[in-house]
C-alpha positions, 0 to 999 in steps of 0.5 A: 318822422314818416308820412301817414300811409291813409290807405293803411290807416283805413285798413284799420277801420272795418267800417270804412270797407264797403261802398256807399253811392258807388263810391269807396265809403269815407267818414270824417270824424264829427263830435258826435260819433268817432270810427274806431280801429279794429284793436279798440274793437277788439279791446272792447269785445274782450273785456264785454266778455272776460272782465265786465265789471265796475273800475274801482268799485268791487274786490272781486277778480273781474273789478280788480281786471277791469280796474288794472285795464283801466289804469294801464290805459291811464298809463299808456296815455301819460306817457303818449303825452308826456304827461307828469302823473296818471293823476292828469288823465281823466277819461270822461263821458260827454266831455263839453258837458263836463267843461259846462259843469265844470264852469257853471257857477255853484 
């Protein structure tokens, strides 16, 4: 396995090139918001333009887009964690929320 390359890396992150305080900016990541790379920014812009559409709840041409996109991050994270089935992967909002509800008695 290589060594991470960090300068590389922050070449992905737009935000991470300007100056703060006379000094190259740096974030570390905290749970309430994360940096993200060029390519999510890029994803993200795309589909706001072309397929903005609810997953799973329409059969018009933009939800099934939108809902193939989805499931095709699904599967792109099952196999980067070797997961069994795409069945395991859960994309949610306000994880620790979740988890809360999730073990909160009824």
């Amino acid at each position: 396995m290589s060594a991470l390359d960090a300068y590389k890396i922050r070449q992905d992150f737009a935000i991470l090139d300007q100056v703060v305080n006379d000094e190259p900016l740096v974030y570390l990541d905290n749970a309430a918001t994360t940096q993200k790379p060029q390519v999510v920014l890029d994803t993200l812009m795309a589909y706001y333009h072309e397929d903005n559409a609810n997953v799973h709840r329409g059969v018009h041409t933009l939800a099934e887009r939108a809902t193939a996109a989805y499931e095709a991050a699904r599967e792109k994270v099952r196999r980067f964690i070797n997961a069994d089935s795409t069945k395991e992967i859960l994309f949610v909002l306000l994880l620790c929320k979740v988890l809360f509800v999730q073990m909160a008695p009824c």
